[in-house]
N, C-alpha and C positions, 0 to 999 in steps of 0.2 A: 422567312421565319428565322427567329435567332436561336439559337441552344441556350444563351445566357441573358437575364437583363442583369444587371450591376448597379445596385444604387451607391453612388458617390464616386468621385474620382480623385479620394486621396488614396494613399501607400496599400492599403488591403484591397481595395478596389480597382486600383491599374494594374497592380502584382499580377491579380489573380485574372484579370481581363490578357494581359501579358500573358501568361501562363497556360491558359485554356486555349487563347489563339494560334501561340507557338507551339503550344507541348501538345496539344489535343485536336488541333486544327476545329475549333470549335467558332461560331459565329457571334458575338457579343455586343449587343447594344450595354453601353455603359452612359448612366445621366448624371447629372451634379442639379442641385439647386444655386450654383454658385456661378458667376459668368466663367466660371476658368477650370481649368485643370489643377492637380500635386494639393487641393485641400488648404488641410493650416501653414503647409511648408510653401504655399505659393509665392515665389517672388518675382519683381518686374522692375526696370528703371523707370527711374522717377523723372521728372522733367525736366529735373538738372542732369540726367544721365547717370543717377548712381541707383548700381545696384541696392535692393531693401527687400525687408521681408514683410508684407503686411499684415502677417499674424503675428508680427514678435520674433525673436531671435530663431531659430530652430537652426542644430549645431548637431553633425553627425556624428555618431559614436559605436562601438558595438565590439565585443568581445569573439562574433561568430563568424567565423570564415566562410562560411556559405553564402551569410547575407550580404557582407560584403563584396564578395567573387559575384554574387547576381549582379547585383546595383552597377558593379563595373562593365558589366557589358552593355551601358548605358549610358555611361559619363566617365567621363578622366575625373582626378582628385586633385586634388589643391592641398597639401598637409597642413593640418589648421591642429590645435592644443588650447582648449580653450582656457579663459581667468578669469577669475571674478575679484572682486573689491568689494571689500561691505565701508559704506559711512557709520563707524560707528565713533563716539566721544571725537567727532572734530579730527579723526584721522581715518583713510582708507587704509583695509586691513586685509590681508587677504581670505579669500570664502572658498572650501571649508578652513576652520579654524586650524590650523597649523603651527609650529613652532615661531615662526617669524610673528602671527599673531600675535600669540600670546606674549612675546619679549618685546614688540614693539607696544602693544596697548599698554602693559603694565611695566614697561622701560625695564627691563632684567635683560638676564645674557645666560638663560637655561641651554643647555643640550639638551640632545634627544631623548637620554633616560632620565635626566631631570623636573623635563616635563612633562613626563608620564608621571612622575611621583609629584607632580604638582596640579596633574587631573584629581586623580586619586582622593589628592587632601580635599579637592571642593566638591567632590564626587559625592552625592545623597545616594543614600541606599534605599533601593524599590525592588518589594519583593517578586512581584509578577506586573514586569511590562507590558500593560493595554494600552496606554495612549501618546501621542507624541512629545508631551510634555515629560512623562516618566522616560525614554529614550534619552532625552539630551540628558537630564538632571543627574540620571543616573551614570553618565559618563563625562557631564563635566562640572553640574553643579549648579545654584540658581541663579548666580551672577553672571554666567556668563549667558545662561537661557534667555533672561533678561533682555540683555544688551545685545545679542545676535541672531535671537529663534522668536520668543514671543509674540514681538509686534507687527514683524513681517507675517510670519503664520497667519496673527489676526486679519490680517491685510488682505493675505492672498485667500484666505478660505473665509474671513465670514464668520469664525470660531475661535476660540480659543484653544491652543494645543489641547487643554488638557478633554478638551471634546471629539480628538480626532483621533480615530487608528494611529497606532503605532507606525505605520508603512510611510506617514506622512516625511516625519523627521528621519527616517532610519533612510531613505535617499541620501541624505550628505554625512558623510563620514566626516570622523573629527582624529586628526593623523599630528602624531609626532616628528615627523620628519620636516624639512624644508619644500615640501614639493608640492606648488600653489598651483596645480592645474585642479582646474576642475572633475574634468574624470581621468580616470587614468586608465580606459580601455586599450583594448592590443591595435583595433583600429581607430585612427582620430583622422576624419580629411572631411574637407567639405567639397560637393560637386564641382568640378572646375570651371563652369559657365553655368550656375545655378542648378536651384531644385525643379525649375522649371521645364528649363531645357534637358536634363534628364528625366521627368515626366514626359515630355512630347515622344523621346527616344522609344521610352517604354512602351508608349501608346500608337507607334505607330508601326499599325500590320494592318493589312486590308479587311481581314475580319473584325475589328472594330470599330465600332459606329459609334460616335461621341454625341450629344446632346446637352447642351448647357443651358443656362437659364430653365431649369427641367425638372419639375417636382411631380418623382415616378408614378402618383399616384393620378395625375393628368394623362399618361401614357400606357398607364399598367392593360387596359382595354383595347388600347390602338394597335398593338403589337404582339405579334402571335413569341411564345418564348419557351421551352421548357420546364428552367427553372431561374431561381431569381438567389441574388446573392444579393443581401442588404448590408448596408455599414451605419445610419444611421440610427439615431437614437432607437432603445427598444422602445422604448414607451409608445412613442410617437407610432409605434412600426402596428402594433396593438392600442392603439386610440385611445391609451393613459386607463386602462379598466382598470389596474390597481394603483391610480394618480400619476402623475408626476413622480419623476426621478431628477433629483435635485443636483447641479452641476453650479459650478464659479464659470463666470464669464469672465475678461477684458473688454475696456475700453483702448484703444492704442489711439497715443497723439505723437506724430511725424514732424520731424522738425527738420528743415535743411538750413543748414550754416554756413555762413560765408569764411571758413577758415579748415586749415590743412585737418585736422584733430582738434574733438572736443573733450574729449577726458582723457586719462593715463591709462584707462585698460578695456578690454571689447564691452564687458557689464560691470557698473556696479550701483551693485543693490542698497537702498535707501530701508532699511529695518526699521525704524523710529520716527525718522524729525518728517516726513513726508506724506501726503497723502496715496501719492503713486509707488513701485516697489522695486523699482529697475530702470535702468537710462541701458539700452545697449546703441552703440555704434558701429555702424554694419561692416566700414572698410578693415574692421579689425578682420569680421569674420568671411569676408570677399575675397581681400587681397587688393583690390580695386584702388588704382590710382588716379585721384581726381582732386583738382586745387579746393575745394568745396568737402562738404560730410555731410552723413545723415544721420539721425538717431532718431529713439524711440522710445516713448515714456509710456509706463502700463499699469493703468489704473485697473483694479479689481472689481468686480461690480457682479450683485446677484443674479442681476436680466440680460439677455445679447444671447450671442452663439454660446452652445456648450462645447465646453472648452476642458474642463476638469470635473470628473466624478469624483462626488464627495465622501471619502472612505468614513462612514460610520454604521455600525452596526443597522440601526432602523435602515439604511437606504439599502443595505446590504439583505434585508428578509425583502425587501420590496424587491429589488431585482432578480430573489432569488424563483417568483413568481412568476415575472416575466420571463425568465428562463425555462419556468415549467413548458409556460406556451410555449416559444421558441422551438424546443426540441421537438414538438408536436410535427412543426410544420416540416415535414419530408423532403419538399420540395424549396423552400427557402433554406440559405447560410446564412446566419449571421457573425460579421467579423468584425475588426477592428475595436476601438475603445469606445466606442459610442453605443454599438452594438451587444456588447459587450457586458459595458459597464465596470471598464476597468482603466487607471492612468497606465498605457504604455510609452515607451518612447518608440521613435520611428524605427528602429532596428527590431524593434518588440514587433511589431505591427506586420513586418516585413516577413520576419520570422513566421507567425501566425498566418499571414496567408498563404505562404507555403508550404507549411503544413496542413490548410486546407484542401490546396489544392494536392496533396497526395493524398487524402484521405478519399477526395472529390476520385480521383482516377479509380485507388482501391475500390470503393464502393463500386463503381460502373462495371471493374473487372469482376466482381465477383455476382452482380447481378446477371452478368453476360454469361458467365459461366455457371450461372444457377438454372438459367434458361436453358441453356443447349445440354446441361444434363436430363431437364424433364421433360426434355423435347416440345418446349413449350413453345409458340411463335416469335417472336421479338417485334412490339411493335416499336413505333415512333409517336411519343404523347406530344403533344402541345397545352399547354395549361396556362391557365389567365386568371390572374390574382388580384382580386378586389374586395371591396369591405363589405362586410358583412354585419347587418343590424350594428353597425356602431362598436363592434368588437372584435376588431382583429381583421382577419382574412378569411376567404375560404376557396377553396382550389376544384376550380372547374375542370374536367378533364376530358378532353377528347381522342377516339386514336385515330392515325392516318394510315 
């Protein structure tokens, strides 16, 4: 019998698999529908021998000293800083918009307080910030939303800024300074042998029993379990009873080259003249030396894997639904950004499961010690989660 089942085996679901086995000495079948372990951040050599990432770039970053000191006990770092390039008018520019931008698109020679009094001037006034469109406008103006936010937006979401949450565009800061990295958190490193190989690190304790190719709801019967930690989709989790929860997917097309470097920088992003929204080349973010490269072109597209929840209010009552269920179920977690219905990055994610699982501990302490005050017995339940008339779950309970 296991204590936990764990559906999916990216960051929220090995964490907390990691976590319960080491921290709780707890027993844990964890499945994926995926043939692999580490989720979207999975990556493998290709058959020219270069490292890549098959969902797309994924670049670590994170402000929290905690979630970093975990991860470390898993993987060495590689110190990586990442950069971006936008194509915009026939020259690559750096992303976010920066001082060098802006003197190199419009050929000036501003400083730093210069070109703050020259956001300023193109700067539209908006009185109350709802959507991603009012965000840039109102800190840099329409020309330059234009030429650097609009079309990509359109691209990667399907919408037009002026249809999206504000959260959308308020990700990339627009700075006066010279400083063309992309983030600027206190931790920047990438795993030193992959995200992968730190996956396996994390996932391996004897208490875990891994499952791939495995869609839990084929095994949820087969396997005696406590309780169940899910990370996929809510919807999905409860059988769409208030529809569909609308997500952007990727298409990615892999390309290997016969030449040392293919561009001037790890990503740059294509805003306008393109149907796809990004070229990244991996050995930037590897390190990886090899006479050859690799890159990655990523097209947007409404159908595939969910990939991005689409921050707009309607999707946002609709989740809030499925949330209602959610909290019902006593015996299921649900984590991560699927689960959720929330864009995090992978330190968000990381973060989040370990806070669940002290929540998970708290809870068991204080039920253990609600029992031995009322002199009640303590048993051991086992419970078996399956669908229920087409809506949701329902939890059988037996005691041992």
């Amino acid at each position: 019998m296991f204590d936990y089942l764990i559906v999916g085996a990216g960051f929220a679901g090995s964490v907390l698999a990691e976590r319960l086995a080491n921290g709780s000495d707890k027993k844990v079948l964890i499945c994926d529908k995926r043939p692999h372990i580490a989720g979207n951040a999975f990556d493998f050599y290709n058959d020219e021998g270069i490292l890549i990432h098959k969902y797309g770039p994924h670049i670590f970053h994170t402000n929290s000293r905690e979630v970093f000191d975990y991860l470390s006990r898993f993987t060495g770092w590689r110190e990586y800083q990442h950069r971006v390039l936008a194509s915009v008018d026939g020259m690559l520019l750096p992303m976010p918009i920066n001082l060098d931008t802006i003197n190199k698109l419009y050929g000036l020679n501003l400083t730093s307080f210069e070109v703050e009094e020259f956001f300023a001037s193109l700067a539209e006034k908006v009185d109350v910030i709802r959507t991603s469109e009012d965000v840039v406008v109102s800190k840099v103006g329409r020309e330059l939303y234009e030429k650097f936010f609009r079309n990509y937006t359109r691209k990667q979401w399907g919408l037009d800024p002026s249809e999206l949450d504000a959260s959308v565009t308020s990700r990339v800061p627009t700075r006066t300074n010279r400083d063309d990295r992309y983030f600027t958190d206190s931790f920047q490193a990438m795993p030193k042998h992959g995200f992968t190989r730190m996956f396996e690190k994390i996932l391996d304790h004897p208490n875990i029993k891994i499952m791939l190719n495995c869609d839990y709801r084929e095994i949820v019967n087969q396997f005696a379990f406590k309780e169940m930690i899910y990370t996929g989709p809510i919807d999905a989790f409860f059988d769409y009873r208030y529809g569909k929860l609308p997500y952007r997917s990727l298409e990615f097309k892999h390309e290997t080259h016969d030449v040392e470097q293919f561009q001037i920088a790890p990503v740059v992003n294509y805003p306008n003249e393109q149907a796809f929204t990004r070229i990244t080349e991996f050995k930037y973010l590897t390190g990886q030396e090899h006479k050859k490269t690799s890159i990655v072109y990523e097209f947007p597209q409404a159908t595939g894997d969910p990939y991005y929840p689409i921050p707009r209010k309607e999707n946002a009552d609709i989740y809030a639904k499925y949330k209602t269920l959610a909290d019902a179920c006593s015996n299921v977690h649900f984590v991560g950004r699927l689960a959720t219905y929330k864009y995090y990055n992978m330190d968000q994610i990381v973060a989040q499961a370990l806070m669940t699982y002290s929540k998970i501990v708290g809870m068991k302490r204080k039920e253990a010690t609600a029992k031995i005050k009322t002199g009640e017995k303590v048993f051991v339940s086992t419970h078996s989660i399956s669908k229920s008339n087409g809506n949701g779950v329902s939890v059988a309970t037996s005691s041992s």
